[in-house]
C-alpha positions as YAML, in Angstrom:
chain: A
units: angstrom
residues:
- id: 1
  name: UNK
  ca: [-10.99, -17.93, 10.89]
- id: 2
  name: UNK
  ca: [-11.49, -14.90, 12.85]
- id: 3
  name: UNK
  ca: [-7.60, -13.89, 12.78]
- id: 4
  name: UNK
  ca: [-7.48, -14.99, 9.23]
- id: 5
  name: UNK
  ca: [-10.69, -12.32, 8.75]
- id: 6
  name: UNK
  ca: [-8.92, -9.42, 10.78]
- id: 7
  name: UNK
  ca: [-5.44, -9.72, 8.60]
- id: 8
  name: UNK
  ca: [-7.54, -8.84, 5.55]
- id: 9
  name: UNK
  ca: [-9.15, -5.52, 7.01]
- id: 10
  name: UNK
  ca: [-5.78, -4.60, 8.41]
- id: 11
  name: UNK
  ca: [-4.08, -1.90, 7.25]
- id: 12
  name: UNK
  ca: [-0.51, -2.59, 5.00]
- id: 13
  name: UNK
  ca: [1.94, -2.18, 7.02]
- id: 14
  name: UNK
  ca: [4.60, -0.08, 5.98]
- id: 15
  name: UNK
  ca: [6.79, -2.10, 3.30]
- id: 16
  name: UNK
  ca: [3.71, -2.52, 1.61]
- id: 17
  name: UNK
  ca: [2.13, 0.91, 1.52]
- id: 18
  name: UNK
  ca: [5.25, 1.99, -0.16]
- id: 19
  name: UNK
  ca: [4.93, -0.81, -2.57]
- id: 20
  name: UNK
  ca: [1.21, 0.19, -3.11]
- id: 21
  name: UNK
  ca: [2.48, 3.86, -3.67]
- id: 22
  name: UNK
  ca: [4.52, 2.93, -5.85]
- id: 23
  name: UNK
  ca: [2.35, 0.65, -7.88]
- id: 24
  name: UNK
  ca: [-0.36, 3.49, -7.94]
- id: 25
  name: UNK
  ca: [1.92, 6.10, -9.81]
- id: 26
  name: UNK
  ca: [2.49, 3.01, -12.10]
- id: 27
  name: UNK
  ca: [-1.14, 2.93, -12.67]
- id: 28
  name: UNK
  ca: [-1.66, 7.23, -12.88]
- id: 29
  name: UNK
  ca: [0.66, 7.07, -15.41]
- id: 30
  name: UNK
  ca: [-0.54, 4.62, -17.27]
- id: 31
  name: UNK
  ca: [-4.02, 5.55, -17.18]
- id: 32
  name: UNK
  ca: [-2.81, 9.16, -18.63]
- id: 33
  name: UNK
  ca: [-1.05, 7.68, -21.48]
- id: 34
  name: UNK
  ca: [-4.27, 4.88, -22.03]
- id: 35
  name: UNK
  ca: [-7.39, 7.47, -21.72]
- id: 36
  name: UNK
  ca: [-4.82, 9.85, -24.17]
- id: 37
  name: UNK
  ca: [-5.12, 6.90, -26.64]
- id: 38
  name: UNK
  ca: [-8.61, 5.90, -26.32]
- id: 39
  name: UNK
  ca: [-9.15, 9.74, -26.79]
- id: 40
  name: UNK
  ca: [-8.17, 9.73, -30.20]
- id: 41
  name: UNK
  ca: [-11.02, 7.67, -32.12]
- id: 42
  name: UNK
  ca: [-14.08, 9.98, -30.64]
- id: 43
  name: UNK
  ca: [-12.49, 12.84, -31.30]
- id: 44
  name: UNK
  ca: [-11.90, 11.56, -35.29]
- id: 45
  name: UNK
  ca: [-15.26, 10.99, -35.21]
- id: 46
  name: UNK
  ca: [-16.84, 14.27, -33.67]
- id: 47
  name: UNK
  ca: [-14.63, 15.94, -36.36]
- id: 48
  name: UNK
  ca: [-14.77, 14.32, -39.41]
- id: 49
  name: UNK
  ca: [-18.18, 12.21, -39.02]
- id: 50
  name: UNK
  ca: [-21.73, 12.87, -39.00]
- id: 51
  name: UNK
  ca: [-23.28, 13.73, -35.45]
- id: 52
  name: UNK
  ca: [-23.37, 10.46, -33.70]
- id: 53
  name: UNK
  ca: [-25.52, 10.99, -29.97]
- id: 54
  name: UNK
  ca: [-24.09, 8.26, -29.13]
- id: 55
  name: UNK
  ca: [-20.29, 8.87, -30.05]
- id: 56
  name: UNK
  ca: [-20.66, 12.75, -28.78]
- id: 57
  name: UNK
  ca: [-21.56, 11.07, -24.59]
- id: 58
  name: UNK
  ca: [-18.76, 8.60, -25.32]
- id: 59
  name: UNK
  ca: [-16.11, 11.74, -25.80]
- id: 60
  name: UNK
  ca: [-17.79, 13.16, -22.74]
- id: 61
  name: UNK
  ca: [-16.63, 10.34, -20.55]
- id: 62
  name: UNK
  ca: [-13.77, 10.09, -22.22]
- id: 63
  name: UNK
  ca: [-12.83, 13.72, -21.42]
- id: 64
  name: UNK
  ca: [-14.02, 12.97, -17.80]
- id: 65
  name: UNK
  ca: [-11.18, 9.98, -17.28]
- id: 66
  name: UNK
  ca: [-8.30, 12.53, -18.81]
- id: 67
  name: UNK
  ca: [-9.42, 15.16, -16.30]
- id: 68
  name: UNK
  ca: [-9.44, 12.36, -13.46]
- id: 69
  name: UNK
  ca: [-6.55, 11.18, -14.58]
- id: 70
  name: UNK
  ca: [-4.05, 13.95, -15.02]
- id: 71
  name: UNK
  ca: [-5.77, 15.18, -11.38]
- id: 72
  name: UNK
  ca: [-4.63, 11.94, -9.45]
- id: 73
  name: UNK
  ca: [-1.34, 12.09, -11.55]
- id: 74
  name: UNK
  ca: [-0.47, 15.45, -10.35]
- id: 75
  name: UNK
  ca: [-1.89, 14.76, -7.02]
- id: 76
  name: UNK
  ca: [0.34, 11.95, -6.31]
- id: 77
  name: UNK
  ca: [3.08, 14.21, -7.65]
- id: 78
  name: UNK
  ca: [3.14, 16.36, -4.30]
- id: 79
  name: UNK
  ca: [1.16, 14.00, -1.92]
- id: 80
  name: UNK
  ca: [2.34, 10.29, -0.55]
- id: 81
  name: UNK
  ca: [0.07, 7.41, -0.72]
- id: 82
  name: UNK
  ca: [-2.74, 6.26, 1.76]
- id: 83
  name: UNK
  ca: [-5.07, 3.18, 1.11]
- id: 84
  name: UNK
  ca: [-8.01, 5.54, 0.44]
- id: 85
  name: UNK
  ca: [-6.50, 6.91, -2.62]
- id: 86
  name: UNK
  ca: [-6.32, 3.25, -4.01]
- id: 87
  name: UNK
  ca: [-10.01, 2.74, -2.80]
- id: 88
  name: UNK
  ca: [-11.02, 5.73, -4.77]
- id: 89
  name: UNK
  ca: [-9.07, 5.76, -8.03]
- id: 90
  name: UNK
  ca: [-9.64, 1.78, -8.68]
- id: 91
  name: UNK
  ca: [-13.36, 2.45, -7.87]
- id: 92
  name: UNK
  ca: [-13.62, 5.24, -9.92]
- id: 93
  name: UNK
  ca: [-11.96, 3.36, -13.36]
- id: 94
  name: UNK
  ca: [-14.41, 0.82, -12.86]
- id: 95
  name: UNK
  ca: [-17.34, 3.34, -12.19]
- id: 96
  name: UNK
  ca: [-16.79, 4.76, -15.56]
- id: 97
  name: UNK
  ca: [-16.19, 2.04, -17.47]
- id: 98
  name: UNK
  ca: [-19.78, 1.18, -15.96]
- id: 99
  name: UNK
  ca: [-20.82, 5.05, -16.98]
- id: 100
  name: UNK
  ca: [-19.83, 4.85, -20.47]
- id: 101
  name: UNK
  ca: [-21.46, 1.36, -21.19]
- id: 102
  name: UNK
  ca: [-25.21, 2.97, -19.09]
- id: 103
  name: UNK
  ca: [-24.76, 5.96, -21.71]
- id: 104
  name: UNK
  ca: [-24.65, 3.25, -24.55]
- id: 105
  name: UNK
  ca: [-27.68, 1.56, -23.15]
- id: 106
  name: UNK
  ca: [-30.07, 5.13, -23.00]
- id: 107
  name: UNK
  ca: [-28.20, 6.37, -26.37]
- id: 108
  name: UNK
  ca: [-28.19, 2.91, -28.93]
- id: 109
  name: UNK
  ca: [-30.09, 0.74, -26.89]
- id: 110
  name: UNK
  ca: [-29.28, -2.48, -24.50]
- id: 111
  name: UNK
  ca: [-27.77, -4.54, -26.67]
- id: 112
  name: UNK
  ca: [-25.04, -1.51, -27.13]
- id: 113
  name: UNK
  ca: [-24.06, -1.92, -23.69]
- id: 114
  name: UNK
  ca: [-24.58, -5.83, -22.20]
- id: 115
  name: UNK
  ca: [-22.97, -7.06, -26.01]
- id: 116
  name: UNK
  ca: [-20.44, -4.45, -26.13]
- id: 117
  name: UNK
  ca: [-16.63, -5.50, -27.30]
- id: 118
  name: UNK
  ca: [-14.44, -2.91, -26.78]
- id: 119
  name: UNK
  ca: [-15.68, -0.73, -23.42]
- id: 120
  name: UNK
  ca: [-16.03, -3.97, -21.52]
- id: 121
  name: UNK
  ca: [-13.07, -5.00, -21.82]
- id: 122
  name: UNK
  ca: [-11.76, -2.34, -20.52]
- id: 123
  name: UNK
  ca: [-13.02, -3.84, -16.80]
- id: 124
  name: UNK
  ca: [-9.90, -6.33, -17.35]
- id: 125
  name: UNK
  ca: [-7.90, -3.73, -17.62]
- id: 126
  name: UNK
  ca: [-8.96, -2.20, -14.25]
- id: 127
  name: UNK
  ca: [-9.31, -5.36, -12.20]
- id: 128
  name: UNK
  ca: [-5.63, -6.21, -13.43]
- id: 129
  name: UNK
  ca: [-4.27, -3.15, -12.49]
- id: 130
  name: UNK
  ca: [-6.15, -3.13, -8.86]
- id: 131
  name: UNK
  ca: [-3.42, -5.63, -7.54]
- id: 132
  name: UNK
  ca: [-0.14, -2.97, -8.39]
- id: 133
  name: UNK
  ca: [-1.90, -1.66, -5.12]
- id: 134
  name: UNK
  ca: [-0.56, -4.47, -3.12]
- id: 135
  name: UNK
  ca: [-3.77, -4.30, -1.18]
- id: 136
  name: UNK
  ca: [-5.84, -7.67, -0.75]
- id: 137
  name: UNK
  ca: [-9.33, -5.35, 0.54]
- id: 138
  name: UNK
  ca: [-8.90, -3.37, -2.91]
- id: 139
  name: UNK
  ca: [-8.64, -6.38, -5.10]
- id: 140
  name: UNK
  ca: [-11.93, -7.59, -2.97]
- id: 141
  name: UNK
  ca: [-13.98, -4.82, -2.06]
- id: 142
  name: UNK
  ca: [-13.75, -2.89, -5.40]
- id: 143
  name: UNK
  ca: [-13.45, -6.06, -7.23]
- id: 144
  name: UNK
  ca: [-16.70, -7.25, -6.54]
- id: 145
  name: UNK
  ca: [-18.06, -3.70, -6.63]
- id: 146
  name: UNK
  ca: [-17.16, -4.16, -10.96]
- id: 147
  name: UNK
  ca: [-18.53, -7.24, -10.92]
- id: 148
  name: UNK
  ca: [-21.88, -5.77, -9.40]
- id: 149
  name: UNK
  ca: [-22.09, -3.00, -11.38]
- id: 150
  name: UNK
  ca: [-21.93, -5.04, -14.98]
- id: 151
  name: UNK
  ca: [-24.49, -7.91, -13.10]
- id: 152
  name: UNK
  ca: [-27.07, -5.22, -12.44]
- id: 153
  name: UNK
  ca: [-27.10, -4.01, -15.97]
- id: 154
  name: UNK
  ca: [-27.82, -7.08, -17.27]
- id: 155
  name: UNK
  ca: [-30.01, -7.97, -14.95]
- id: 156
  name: UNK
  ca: [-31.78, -4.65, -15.73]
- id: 157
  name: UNK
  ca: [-31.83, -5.60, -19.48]
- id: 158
  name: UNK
  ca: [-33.79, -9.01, -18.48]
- id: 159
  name: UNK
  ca: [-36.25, -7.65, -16.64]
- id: 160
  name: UNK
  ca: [-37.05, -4.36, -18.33]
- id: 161
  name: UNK
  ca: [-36.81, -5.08, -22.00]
- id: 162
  name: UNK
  ca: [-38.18, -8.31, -24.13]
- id: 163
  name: UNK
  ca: [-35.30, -9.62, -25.03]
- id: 164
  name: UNK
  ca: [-36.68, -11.86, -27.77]
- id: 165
  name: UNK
  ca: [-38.50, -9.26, -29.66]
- id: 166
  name: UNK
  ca: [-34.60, -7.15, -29.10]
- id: 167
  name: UNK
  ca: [-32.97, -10.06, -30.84]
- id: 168
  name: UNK
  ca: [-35.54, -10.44, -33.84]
- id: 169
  name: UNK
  ca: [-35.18, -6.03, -34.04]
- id: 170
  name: UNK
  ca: [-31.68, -5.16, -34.14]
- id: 171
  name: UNK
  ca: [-29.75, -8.66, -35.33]
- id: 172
  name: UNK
  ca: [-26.76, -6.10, -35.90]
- id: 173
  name: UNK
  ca: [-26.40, -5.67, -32.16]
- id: 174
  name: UNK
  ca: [-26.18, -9.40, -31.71]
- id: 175
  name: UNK
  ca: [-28.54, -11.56, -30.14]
- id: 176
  name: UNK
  ca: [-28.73, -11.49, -26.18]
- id: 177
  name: UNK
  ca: [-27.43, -14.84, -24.78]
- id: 178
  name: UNK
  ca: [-27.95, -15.29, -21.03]
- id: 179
  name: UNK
  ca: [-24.79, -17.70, -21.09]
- id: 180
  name: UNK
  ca: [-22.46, -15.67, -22.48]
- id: 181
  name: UNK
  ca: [-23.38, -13.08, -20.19]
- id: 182
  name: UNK
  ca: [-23.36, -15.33, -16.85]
- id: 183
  name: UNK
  ca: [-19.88, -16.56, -18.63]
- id: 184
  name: UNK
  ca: [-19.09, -13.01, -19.02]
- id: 185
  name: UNK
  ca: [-19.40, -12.53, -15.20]
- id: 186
  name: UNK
  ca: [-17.82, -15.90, -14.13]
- id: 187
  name: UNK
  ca: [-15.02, -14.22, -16.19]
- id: 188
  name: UNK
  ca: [-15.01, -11.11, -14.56]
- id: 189
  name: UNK
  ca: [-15.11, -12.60, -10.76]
- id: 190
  name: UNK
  ca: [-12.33, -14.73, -11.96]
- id: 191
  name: UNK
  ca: [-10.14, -11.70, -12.71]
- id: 192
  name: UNK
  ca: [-10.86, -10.73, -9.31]
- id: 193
  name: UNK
  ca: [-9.97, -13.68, -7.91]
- id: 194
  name: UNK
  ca: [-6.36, -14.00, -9.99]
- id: 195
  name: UNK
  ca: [-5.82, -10.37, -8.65]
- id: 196
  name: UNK
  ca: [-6.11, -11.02, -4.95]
- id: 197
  name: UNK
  ca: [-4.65, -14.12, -4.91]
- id: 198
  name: UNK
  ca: [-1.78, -12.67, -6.63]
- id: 199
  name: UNK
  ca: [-1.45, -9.73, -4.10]
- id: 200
  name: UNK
  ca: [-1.72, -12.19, -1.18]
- id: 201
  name: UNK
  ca: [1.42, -14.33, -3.42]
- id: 202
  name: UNK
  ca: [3.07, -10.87, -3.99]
- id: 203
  name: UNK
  ca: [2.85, -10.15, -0.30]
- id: 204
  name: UNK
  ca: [4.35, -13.33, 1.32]
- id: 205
  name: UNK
  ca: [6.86, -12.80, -1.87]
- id: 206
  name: UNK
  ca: [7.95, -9.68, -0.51]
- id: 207
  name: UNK
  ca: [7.73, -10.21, 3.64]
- id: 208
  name: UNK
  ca: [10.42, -12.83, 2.80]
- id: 209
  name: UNK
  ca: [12.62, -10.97, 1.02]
- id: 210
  name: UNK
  ca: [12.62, -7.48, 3.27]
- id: 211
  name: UNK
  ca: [11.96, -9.27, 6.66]
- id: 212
  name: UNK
  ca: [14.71, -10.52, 8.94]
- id: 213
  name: UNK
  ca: [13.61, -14.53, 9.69]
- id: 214
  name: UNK
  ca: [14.39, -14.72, 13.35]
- id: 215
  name: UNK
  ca: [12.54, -11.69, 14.59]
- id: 216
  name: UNK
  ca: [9.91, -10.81, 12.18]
- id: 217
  name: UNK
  ca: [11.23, -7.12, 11.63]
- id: 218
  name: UNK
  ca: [12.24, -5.61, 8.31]
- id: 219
  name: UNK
  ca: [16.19, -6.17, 7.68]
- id: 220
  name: UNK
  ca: [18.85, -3.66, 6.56]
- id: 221
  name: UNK
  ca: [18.66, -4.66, 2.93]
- id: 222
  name: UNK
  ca: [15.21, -2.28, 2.65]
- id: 223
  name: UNK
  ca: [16.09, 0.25, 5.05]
- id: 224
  name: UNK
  ca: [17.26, 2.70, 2.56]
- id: 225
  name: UNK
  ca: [14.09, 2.47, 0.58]
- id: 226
  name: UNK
  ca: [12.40, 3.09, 3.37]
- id: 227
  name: UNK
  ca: [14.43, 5.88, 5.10]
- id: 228
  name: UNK
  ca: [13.80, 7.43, 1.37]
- id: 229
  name: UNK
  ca: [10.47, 7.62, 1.92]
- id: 230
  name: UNK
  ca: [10.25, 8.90, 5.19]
- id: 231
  name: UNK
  ca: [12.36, 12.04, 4.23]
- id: 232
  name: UNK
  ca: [10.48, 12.59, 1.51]
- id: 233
  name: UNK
  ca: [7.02, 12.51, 3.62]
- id: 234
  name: UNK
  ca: [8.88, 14.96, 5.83]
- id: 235
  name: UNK
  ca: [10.14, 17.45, 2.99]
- id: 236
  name: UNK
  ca: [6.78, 17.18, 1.93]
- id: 237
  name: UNK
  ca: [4.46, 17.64, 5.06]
- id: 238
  name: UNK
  ca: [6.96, 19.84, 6.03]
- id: 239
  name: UNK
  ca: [7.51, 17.55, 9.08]
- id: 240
  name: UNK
  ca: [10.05, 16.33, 11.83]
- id: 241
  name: UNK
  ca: [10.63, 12.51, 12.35]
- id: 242
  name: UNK
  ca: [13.61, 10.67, 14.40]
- id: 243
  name: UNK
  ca: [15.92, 8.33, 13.84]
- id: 244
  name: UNK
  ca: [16.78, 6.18, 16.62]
- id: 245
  name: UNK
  ca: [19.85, 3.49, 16.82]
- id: 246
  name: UNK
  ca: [19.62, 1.16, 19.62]
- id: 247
  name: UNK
  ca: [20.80, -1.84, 20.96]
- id: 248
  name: UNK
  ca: [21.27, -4.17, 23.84]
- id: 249
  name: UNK
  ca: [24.05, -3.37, 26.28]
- id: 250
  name: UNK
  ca: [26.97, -6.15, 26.63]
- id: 251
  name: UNK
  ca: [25.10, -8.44, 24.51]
- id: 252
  name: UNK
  ca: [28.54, -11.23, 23.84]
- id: 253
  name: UNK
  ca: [28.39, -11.46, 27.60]
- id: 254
  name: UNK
  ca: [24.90, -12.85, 27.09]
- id: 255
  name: UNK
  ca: [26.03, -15.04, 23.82]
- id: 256
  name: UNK
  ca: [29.00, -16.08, 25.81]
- id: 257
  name: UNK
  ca: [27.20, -17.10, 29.47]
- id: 258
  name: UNK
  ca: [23.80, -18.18, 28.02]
- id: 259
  name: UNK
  ca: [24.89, -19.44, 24.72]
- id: 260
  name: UNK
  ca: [23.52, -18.60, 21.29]
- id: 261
  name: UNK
  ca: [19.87, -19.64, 21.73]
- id: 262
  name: UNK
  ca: [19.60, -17.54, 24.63]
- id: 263
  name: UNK
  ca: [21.03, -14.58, 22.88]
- id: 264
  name: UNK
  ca: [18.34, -14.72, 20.44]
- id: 265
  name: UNK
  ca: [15.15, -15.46, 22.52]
- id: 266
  name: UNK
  ca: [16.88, -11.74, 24.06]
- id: 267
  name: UNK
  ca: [16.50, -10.04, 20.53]
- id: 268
  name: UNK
  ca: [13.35, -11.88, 19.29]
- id: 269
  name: UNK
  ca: [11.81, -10.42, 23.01]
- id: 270
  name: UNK
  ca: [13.09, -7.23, 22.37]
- id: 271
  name: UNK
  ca: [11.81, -6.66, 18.68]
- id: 272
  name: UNK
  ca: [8.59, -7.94, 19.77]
- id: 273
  name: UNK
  ca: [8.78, -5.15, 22.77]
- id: 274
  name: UNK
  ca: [9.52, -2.58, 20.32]
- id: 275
  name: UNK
  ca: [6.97, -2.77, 18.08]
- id: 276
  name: UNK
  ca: [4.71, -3.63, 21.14]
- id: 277
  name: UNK
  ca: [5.53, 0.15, 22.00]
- id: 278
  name: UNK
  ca: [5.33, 1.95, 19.03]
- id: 279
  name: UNK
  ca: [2.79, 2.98, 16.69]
- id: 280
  name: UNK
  ca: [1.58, 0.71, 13.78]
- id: 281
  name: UNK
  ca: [2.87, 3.62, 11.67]
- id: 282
  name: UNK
  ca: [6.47, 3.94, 12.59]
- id: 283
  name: UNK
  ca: [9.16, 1.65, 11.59]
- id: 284
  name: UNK
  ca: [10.97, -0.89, 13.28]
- id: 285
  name: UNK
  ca: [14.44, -2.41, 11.53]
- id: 286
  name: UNK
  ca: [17.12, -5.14, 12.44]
- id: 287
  name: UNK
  ca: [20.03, -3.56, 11.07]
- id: 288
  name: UNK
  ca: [22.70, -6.33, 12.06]
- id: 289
  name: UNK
  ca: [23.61, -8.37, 15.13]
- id: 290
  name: UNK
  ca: [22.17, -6.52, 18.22]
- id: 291
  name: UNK
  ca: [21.76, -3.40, 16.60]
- id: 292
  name: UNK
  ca: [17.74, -1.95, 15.70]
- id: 293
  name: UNK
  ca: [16.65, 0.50, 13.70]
- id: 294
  name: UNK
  ca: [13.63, 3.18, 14.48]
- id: 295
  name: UNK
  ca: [12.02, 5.39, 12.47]
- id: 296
  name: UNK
  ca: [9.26, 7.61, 14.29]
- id: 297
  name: UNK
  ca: [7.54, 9.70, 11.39]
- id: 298
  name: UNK
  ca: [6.19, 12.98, 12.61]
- id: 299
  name: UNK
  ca: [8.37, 13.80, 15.92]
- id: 300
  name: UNK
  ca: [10.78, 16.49, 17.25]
- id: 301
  name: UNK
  ca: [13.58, 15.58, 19.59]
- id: 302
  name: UNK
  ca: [11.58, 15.93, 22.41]
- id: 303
  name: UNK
  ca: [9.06, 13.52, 21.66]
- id: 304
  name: UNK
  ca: [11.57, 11.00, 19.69]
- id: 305
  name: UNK
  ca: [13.90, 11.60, 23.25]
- id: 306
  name: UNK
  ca: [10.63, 10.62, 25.21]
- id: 307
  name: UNK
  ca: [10.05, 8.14, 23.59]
- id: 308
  name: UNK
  ca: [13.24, 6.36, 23.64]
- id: 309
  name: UNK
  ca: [13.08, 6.82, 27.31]
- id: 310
  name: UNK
  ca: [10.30, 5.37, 27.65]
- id: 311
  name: UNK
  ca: [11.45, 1.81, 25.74]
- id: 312
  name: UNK
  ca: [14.80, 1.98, 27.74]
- id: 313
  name: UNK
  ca: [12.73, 1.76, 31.04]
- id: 314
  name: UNK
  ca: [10.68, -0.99, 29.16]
- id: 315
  name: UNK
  ca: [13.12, -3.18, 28.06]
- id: 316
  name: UNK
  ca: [14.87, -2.82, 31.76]
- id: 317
  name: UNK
  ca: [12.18, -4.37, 33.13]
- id: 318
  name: UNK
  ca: [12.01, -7.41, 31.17]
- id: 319
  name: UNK
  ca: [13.34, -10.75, 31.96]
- id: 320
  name: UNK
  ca: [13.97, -13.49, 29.19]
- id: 321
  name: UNK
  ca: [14.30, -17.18, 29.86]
- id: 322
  name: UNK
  ca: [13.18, -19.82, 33.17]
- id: 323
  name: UNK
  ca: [13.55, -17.99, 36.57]
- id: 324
  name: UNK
  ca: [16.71, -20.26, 37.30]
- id: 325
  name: UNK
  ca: [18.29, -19.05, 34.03]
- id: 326
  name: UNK
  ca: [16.83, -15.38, 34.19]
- id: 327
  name: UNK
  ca: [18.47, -13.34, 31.66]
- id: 328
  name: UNK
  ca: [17.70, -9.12, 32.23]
- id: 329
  name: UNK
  ca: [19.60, -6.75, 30.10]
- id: 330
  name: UNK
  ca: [19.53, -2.86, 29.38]
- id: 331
  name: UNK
  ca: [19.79, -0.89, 26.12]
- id: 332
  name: UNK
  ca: [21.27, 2.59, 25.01]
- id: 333
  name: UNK
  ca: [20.33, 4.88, 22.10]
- id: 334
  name: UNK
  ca: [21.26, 7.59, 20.19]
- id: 335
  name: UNK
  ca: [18.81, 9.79, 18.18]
- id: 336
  name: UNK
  ca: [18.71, 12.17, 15.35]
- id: 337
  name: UNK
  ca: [15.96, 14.63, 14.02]
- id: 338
  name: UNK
  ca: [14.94, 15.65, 10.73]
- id: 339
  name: UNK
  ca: [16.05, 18.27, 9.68]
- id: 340
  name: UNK
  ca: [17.69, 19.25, 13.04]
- id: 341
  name: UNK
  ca: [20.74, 17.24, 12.52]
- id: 342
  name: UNK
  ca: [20.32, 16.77, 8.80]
- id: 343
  name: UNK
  ca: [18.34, 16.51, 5.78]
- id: 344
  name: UNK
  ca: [20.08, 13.64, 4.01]
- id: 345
  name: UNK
  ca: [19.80, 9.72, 4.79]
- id: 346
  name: UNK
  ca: [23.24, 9.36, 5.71]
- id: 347
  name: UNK
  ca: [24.19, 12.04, 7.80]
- id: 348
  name: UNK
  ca: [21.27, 11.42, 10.13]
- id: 349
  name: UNK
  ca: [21.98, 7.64, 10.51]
- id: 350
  name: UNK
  ca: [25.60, 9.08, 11.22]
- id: 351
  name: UNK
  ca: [24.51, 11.68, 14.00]
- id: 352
  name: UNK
  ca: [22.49, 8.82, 15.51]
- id: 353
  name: UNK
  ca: [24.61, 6.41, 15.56]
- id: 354
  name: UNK
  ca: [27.67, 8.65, 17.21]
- id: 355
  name: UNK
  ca: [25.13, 9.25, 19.94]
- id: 356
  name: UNK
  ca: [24.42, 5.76, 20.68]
- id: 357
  name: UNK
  ca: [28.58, 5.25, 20.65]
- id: 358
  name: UNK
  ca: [27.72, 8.38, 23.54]
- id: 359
  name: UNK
  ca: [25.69, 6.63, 25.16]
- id: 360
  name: UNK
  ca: [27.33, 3.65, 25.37]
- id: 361
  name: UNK
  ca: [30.90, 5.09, 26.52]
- id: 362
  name: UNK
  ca: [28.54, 7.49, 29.25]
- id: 363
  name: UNK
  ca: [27.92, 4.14, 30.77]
- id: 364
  name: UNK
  ca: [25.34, 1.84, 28.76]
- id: 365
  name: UNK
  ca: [21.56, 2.03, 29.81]
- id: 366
  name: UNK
  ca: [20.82, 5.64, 28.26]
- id: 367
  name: UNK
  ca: [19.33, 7.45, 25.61]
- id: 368
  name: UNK
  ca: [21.30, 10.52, 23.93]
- id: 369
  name: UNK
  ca: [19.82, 12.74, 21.58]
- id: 370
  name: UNK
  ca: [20.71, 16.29, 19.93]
- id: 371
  name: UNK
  ca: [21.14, 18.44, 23.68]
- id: 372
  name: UNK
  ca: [19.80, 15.58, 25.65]
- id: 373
  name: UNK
  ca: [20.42, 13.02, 27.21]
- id: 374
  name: UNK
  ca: [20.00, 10.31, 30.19]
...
């Protein structure tokens, strides 16, 4: 229970935070396009109807979402995605859903807001697109946030207004049913429900499909999408970040005196000591065979050299199998920089992977980089 508590507050790793990313532009420009739409009646009416109090605060939040959303639009124009923004923008649709209906309460009254038909909905609409996040904690934590804010304004209506005398006063506002309102609510939670459980679906989905089954680490097949990203981040942020090839040294000998088995428990011990000595942040890939994959965002050579160092001397150290079958093996590497050796996916994979062919023919167990090397 406690591990099973801990994976939902994690963090998404890195396959999905790109998925979230992209799911959140989805959802920016959608919600341009939607709140450009739902623009359209209050302004008819501001122009060509009588002064309506109430129609006049509905344009006013309806102005607010356009200005939110062409802001986060445009944001996530120059900026990548981080969880936060998720947070914020999916709690901030809901918020003013939640706005407009409080404004309909003060303006026209309770019944305008708790038996409203066209506003509410609009809380579907925002629960549903919560999951395009990819993020279980959003679809829970903001979720239930909606849910709370439409369950204290009815609550509010029960215990600050007679509803009876309401119902027999305004019958055009429709009478005030505490079932269809708990039913309402059911509904709602339900929503949220449907959305994390298909994030948590979309998730295993997508692990399967981008991770390599014998060692847990994300396969060749979404590299590229990945390595995308990263250069973009870097063009961006105006940073470095490395590229490092590496694999184990003479690993048919091990295949060949150990057997196949063997050969993997070597590579399933040496993806789990890679991403055992990295950052949650950078990016660890099978690319075929022997052969892994690093991508260390926001690092020059030096640091990306250090680094790589620093897991040769690891991995050195290991030893795989019983102590009367002891299996110890070495690695070499070659690195590239961005934009040092390159600013394009394929040139950088290139450099690094003619230094590891360096590194190799200088004698196995060594890490080359752009002017370095050991």
């Amino acid at each position: 229970m406690g591990k099973a508590w801990r994976d939902l507050w994690k963090q998404p790793d890195a396959a999905m935070l790109l998925a979230g990313g992209e799911g959140e532009r989805q959802v920016a420009n959608v919600r341009v396009a939607v709140v450009a739409l739902l623009l359209v009646t209050p302004v008819y009416r501001e122009i060509f109807e009588p002064f309506n109090l109430e129609n006049f605060w509905g344009l006013m939040v309806t102005f607010a979402a356009m200005a939110f959303a062409l802001g986060v639009y445009l944001y996530l124009r120059r900026r990548i995605y981080r969880p936060w923004i998720g947070f914020l923008t999916s709690a901030f649709d809901g918020s003013l859903v939640s706005l407009a209906l409080v404004i309909f309460m003060i303006v026209g009254g309770p019944y305008d807001a708790v038996n409203d038909k066209i506003t509410f909905e609009v809380y579907y609409l925002v629960i549903m697109a919560m999951s395009l996040r990819q993020d279980r904690r959003i679809c829970l934590v903001v979720g239930s946030f909606i849910v709370a804010h439409y369950a204290a304004m009815v609550i509010f209506v029960m215990t600050h207004y007679d509803v009876h005398a309401l119902n027999a006063g305004r019958p055009w506002s429709g009478q005030f049913n505490t079932v269809d309102q708990w039913t309402r609510l059911i509904l709602m939670g339900s929503a949220v429900f449907i959305s994390y459980a298909y994030v948590a679906r979309s998730q295993t989905l997508v692990n399967r499909a981008i991770r390599d089954p014998m060692t847990g680490l994300l396969n060749r097949g979404y590299f590229d999408t990945l390595f995308d990203y990263e250069i973009e981040r870097a063009r961006r942020y105006r940073q470095h970040f490395a590229v490092v090839v590496l694999d184990a040294d003479h690993f048919k000998r091990i295949n060949d005196n150990h057997g196949h088995a063997a050969g993997d428990a070597v590579l399933k011990v040496l993806a789990r000591t890679l991403v055992a000595q990295l950052r949650e942040s950078d990016v660890v890939v099978r690319f075929g065979g022997e052969e892994f994959v690093l991508l260390l965002h926001d690092t020059d050579a030096q640091m990306a050299f250090a680094k790589a160092d620093a897991l040769r001397q690891a991995v050195g150290k290991l030893v795989v199998g019983a102590p009367q079958h002891a299996i110890q093996f070495t690695l070499s590497a070659g690195l590239a920089v961005y934009p040092d050796d390159g600013s394009v996916a394929h040139v950088l994979l290139s450099r690094a992977d003619q230094r590891l062919l360096q590194a190799k023919s200088g004698g196995r167990d060594r890490v080359v980089g752009r002017d370095v090397g050991s």
